[in-house]
C-alpha positions as CSV (number, residue, x, y, z in Angstrom):
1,X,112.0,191.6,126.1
2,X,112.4,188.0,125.0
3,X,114.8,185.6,125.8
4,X,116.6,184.9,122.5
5,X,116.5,186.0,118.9
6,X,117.2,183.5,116.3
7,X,118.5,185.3,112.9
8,X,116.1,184.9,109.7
9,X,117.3,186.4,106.1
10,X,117.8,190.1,105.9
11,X,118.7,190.5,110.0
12,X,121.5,192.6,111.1
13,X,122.9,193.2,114.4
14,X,121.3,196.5,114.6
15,X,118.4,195.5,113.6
16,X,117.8,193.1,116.2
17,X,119.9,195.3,118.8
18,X,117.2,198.3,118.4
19,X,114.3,195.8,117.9
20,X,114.7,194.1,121.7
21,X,115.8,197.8,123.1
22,X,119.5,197.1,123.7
23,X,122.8,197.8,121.6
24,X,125.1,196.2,119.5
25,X,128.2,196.2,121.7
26,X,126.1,194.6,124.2
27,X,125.1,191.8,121.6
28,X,128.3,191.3,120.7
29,X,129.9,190.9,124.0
30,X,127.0,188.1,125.1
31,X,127.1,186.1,122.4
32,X,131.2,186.2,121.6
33,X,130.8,187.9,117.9
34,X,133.6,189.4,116.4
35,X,132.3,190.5,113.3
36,X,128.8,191.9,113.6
37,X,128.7,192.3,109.9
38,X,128.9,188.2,109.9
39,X,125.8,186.3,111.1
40,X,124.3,183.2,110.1
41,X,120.6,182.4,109.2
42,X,119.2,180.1,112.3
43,X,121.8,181.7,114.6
44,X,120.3,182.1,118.0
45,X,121.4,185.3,119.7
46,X,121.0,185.9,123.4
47,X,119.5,189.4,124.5
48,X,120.4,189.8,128.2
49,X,123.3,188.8,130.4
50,X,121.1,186.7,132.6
51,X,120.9,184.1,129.9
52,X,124.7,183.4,129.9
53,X,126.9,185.0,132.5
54,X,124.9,183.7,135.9
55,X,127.2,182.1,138.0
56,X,125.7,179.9,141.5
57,X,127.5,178.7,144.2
58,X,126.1,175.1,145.5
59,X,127.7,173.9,148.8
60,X,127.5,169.9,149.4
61,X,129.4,168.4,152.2
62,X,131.1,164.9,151.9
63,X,128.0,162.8,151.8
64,X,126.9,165.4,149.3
65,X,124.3,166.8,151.8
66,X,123.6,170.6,151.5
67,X,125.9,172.7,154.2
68,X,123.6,175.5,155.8
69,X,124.1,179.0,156.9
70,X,127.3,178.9,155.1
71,X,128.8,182.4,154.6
72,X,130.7,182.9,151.3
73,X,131.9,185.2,148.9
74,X,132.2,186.0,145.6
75,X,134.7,187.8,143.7
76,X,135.2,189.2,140.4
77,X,136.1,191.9,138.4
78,X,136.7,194.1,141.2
79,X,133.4,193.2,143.0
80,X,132.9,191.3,145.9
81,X,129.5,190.3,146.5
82,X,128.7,188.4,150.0
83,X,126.1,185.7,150.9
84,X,124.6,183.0,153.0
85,X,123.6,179.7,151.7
86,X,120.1,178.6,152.4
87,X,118.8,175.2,153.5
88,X,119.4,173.8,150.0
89,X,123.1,174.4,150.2
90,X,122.6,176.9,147.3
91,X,123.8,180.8,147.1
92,X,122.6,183.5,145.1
93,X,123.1,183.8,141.5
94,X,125.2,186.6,140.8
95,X,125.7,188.0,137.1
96,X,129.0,188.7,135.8
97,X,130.0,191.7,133.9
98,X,131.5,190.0,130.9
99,X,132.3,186.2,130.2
100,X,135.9,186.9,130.9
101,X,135.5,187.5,134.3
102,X,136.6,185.3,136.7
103,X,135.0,184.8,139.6
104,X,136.5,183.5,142.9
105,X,134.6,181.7,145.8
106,X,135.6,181.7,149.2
107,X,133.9,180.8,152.8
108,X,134.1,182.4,156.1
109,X,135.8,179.4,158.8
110,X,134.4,178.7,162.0
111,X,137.3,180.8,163.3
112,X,136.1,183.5,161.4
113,X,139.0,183.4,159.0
114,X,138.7,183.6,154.5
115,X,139.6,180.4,152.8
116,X,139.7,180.4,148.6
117,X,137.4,177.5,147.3
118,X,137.5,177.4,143.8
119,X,137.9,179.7,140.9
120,X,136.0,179.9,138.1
121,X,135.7,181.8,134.7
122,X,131.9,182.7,133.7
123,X,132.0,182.1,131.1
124,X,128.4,181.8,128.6
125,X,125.4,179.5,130.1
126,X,123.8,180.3,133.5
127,X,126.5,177.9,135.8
128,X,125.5,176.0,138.8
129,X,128.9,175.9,140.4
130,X,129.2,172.8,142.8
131,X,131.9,172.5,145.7
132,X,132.1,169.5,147.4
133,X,133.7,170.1,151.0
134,X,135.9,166.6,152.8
135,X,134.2,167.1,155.5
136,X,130.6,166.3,157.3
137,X,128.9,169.4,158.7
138,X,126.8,168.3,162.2
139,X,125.0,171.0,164.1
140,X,124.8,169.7,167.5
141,X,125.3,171.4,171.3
142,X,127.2,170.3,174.1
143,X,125.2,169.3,177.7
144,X,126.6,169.2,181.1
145,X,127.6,166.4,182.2
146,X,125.3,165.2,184.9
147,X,127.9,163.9,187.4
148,X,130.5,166.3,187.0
149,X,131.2,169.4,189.7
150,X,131.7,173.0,188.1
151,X,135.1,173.0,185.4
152,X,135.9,169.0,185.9
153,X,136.5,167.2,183.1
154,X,134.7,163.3,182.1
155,X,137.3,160.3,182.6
156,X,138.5,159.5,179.3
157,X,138.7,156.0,180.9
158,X,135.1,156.3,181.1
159,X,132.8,153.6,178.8
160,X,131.1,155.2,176.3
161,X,127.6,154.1,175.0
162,X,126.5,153.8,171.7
163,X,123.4,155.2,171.2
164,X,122.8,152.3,168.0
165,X,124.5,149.3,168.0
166,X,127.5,149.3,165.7
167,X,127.0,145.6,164.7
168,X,123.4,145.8,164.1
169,X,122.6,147.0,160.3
170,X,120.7,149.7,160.0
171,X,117.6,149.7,157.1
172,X,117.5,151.6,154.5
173,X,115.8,155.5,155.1
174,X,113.7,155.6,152.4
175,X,110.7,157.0,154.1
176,X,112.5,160.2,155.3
177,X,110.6,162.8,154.1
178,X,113.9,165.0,154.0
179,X,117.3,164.3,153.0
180,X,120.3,165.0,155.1
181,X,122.2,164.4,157.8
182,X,120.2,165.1,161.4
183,X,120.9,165.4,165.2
184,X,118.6,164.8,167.4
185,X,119.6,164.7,171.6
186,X,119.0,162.1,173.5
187,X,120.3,159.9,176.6
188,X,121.9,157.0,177.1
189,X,120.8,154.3,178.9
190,X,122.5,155.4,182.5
191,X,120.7,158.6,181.9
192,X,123.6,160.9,180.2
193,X,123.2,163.4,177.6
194,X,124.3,162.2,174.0
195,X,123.9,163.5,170.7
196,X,122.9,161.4,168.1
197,X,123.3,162.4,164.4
198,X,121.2,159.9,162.0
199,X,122.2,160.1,158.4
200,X,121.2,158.9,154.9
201,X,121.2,155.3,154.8
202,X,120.9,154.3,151.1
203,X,119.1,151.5,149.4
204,X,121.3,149.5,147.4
205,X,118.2,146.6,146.9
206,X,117.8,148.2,142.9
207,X,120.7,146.2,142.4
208,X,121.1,142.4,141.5
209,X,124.0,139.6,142.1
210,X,126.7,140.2,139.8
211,X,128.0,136.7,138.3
212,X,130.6,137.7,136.0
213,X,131.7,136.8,132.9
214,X,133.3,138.9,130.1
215,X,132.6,139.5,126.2
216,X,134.6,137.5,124.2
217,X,135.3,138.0,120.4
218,X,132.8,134.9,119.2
219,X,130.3,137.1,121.2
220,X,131.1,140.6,119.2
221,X,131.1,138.7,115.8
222,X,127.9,136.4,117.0
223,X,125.9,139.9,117.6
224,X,127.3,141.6,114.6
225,X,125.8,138.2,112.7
226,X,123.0,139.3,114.0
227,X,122.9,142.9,113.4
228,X,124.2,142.6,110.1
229,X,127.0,144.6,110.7
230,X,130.8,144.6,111.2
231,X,132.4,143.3,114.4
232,X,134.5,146.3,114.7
233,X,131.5,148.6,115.2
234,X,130.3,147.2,118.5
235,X,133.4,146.4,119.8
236,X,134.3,150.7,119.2
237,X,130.7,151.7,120.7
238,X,131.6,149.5,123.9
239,X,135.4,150.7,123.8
240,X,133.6,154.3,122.7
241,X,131.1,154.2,126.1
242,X,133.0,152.4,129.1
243,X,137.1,152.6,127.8
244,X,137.9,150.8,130.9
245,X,135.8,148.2,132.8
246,X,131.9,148.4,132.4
247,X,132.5,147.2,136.8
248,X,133.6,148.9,139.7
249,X,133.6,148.0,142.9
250,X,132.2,149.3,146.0
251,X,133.5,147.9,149.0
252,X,133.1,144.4,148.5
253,X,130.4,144.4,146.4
254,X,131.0,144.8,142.5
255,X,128.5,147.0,140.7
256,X,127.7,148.5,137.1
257,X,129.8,151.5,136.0
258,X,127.0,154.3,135.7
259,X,127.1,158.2,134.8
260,X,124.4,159.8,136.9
261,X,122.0,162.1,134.6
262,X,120.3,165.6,136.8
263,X,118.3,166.7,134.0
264,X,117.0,163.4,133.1
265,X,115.9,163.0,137.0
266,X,114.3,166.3,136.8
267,X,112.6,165.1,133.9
268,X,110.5,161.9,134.7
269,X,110.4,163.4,138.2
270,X,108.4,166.6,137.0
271,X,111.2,168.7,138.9
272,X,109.5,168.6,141.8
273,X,112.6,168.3,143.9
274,X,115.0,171.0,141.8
275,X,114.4,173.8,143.8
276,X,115.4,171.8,147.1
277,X,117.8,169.4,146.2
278,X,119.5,171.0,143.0
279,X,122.3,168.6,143.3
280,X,120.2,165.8,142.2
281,X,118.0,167.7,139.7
282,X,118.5,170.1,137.5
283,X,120.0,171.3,134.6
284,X,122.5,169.2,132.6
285,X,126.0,168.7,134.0
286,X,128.0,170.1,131.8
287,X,130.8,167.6,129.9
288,X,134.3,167.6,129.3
289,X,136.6,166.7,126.3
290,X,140.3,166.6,125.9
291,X,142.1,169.1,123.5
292,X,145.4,168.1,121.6
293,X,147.7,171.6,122.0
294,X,151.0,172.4,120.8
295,X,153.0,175.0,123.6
296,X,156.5,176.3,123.0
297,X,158.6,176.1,126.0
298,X,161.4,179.0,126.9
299,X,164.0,176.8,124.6
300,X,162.0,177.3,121.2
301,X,161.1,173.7,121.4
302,X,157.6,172.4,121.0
303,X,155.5,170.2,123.5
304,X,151.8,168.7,123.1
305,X,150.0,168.8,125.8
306,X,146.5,168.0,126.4
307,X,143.7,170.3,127.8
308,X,140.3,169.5,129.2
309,X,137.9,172.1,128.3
310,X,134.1,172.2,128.4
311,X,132.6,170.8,125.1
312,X,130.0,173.4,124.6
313,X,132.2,177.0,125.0
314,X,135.7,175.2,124.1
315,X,136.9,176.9,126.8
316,X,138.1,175.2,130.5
317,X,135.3,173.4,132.6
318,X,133.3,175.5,135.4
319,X,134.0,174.3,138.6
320,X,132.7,170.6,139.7
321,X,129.7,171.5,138.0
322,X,130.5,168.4,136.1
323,X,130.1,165.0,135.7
324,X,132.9,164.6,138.4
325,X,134.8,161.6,138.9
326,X,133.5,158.4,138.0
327,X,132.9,155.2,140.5
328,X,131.1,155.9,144.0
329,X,130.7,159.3,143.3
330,X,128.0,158.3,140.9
331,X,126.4,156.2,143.1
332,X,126.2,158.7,145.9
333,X,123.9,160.9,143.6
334,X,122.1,158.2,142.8
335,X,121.3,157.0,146.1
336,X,120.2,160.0,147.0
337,X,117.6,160.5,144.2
338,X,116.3,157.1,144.8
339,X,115.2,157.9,148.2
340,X,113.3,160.6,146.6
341,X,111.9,159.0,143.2
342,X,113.1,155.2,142.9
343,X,111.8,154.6,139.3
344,X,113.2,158.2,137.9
345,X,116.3,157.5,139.8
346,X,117.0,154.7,137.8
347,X,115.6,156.1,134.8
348,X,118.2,158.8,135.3
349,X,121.9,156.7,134.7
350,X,123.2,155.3,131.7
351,X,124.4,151.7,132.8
352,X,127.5,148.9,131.4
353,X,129.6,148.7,128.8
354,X,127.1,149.9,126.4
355,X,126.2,152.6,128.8
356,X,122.5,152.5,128.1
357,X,120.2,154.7,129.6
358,X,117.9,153.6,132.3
359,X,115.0,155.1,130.7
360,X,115.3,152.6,127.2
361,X,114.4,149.4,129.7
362,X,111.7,148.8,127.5
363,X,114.0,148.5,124.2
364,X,116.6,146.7,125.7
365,X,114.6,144.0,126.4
366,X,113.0,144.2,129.8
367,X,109.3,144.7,131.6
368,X,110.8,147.5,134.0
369,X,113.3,149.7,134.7
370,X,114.2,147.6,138.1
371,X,114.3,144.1,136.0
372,X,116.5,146.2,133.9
373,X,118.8,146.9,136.3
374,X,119.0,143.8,138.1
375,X,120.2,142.2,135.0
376,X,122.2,144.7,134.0
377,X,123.7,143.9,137.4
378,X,124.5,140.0,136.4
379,X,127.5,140.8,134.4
380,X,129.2,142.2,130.8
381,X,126.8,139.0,129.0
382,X,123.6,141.0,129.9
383,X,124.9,144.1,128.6
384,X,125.8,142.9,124.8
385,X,122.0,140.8,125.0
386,X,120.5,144.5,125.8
387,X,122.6,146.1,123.5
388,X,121.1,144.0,120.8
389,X,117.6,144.5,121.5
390,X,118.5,148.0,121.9
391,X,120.0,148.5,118.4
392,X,117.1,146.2,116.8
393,X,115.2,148.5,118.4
394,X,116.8,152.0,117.0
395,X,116.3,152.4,113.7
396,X,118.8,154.9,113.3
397,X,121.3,153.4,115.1
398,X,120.8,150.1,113.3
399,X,121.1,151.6,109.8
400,X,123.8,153.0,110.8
401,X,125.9,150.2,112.0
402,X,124.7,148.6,109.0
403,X,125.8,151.0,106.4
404,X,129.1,151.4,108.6
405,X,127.6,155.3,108.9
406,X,129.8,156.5,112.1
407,X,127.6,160.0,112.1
408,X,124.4,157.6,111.9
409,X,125.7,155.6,114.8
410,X,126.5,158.8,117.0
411,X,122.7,160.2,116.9
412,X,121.2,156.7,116.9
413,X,123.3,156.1,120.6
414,X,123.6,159.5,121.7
415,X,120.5,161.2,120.4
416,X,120.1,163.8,117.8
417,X,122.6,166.6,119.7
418,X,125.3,164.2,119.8
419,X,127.4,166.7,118.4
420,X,126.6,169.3,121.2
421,X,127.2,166.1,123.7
422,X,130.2,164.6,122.4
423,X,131.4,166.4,118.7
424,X,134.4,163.4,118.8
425,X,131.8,160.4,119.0
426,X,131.9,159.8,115.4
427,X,135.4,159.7,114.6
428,X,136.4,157.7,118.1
429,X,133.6,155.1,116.4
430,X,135.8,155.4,113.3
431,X,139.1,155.3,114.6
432,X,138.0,152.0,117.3
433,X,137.0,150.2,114.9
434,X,139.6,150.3,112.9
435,X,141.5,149.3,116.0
436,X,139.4,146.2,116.2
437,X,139.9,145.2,112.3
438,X,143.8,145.4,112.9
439,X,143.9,142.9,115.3
């Protein structure tokens, strides 16, 4: 049986149910249809449940390395179903009964005791649920302590000896061949047993010297000159793509806001690391959008509230396996695909205020993806030169600024299932740009 069905003139549900040996009821309940008397020509119908009701636990510690060995559980719909994760960090992908279900995820202590980790409904779409843990997982044993009798314990008076040297700076470890944290025993120099765990280190060189310097309004209306176009439109695509500053900082150094893209990695990396670090590539995280709602409290009276929910089944988001939070937690996937494939790395983040893809160097201007970066680095005057070779670039996106087309604008910047990505890109154009005009 194939995959998926899509609908052509004449089809009904039964038709396709007895076609691909399954039943109506069961088409209905996978692919949310209410009415199997209603379906639409180009519709594309699902035929088994492990298409859209797979749900996969994927265990990362703090530094997002994959926890080991880790004993979990999952629960749902009266089941419980009970697994160890494998080096990866990953579980096993268990299929739900229904996309109602919801599934709870818990892990076994040290102590031996349950503890609830997340909760998550199915669902449709085969999830890859990721659960980020505050701590570090080390596995290291303890050794005697060579000058110690039977049940005495070391002097806590006693000098203890680094086995690096905490004010030398360690390099960079991009020629690990395997990601993670690692502990290794070893002795110190007066001959006692230590443990020493070596982690990743990342590579932060992809980066240039940020100068500063902010967009002005003679700058908006100097590129719009240029582009033809009105003012208003770039300011709501830059408004549209970083709302807040197109900086963060990270410790002491100030760095380009990015959003960290698996599937592209996967892409220019030819997926050759998805299977053993599925936190870095893979499938498309899935994104979020917020709902205006209307509740009525226990006094009659009304109160909006606003809902993030998943912009693909409208319903709320699955776990982490999201874009997550924005600022170092970028960079953290990042630095760990770059120690794998610096140039896809790269490729794989949209950058600045324009929020540019890494990939679309070439368009915006520069020889490389690592020139691109490094002045993309430099500050918000770089990002509005590459957002004008970009647009010159795009002809969609250019006739659309140009014929003030906000639909036009959304495909030419987002691609041509913006409306999958983002269905409210157009209209935030729209109503951004109006903000600008009323200034």
């Amino acid at each position: 049986m194939s995959n998926y069905y899509t609908v052509t003139k004449g089809d009904s549900l039964s038709k396709i149910a007895k076609t691909h040996g399954t039943t109506v009821q069961e088409l209905m309940k996978l692919n949310e249809i209410t009415n199997q008397n209603k379906l639409s020509i180009g519709q594309r119908i699902a035929l088994k449940k492990e298409l859209v009701l797979g749900v996969q636990p994927l265990f990362r510690d703090h530094n997002r390395d994959p926890i080991k060995g880790l004993e979990y559980i999952l629960e749902y719909a009266g089941k419980t179903i009970c697994g160890e994760t494998g080096a990866n960090g990953l579980g096993e992908k268990t299929f739900t009964d229904a996309a109602e279900d919801e599934v709870k995820i818990l892990v076994k202590r040290l102590d031996g005791t349950i503890k609830e980790v997340g909760k998550v409904v199915s669902g449709y779409g085969n999830k890859l649920v990721t659960l980020i843990s505050q701590r570090i997982k080390i596995e290291a044993s303890t050794e005697k302590h060579p000058e110690l009798k039977p049940g005495e314990r070391p002097s806590s008076k006693e000098k203890i000896v680094p086995a690096h040297d905490p004010q030398k700076k360690q390099p960079p470890t991009n020629e690990k061949k395997e990601l993670g944290t690692k502990t290794k025993a070893t002795k110190t120099v007066d001959g006692k047993p230590v443990a020493v765990v070596e982690g990743d280190i990342p590579d932060m060189s992809f980066l240039g010297t940020y100068i500063g310097g902010e967009i002005t309004k003679d700058d908006i209306e100097a590129a719009a000159k240029d582009l033809k176009c009105e003012a208003g439109l770039i300011y709501a695509i830059a408004r549209q793509e970083s709302a807040h500053s197109s900086f963060i900082k990270i410790g002491e150094r100030t760095v380009p806001a990015i959003l960290y893209e698996r599937h592209i990695f996967a892409r220019y990396s030819n997926s050759k690391f998805s299977e053993k670090y599925p936190d870095v590539s893979g499938p498309a995280y899935h994104r979020t959008r917020r709902i205006k709602k209307n509740i009525e409290g226990k006094s009659g009276k009304k109160t909006t509230i606003f809902e993030v929910v998943d912009v693909k089944t409208e319903k709320a988001p699955v776990g982490n396996d999201i874009y997550g939070p924005s600022g170092i937690a970028q960079y953290k996937r990042l630095s760990k695909a770059y120690q794998l494939d610096k140039e896809a790395a790269l490729y794989a983040c949209s950058w600045g205020k324009f929020q540019i893809m890494g990939f679309n160097y070439a368009a915006a201007g520069y020889k490389d993806v690592f020139c691109f970066v490094k002045g993309i680095s430099s500050g918000d005057p770089a990002h509005i030169k590459a957002f004008l070779r970009f647009a010159k670039s795009n002809k969609v996106l250019l006739k659309g600024l140009q014929e003030k087309d906000f639909e036009m604008i959304a495909q030419g910047h987002n691609g041509d299932s913006w409306k999958q990505i983002n269905p409210e890109y157009a209209e935030n154009i729209k109503k951004y740009c109006g903000e600008y005009n009323e200034k």
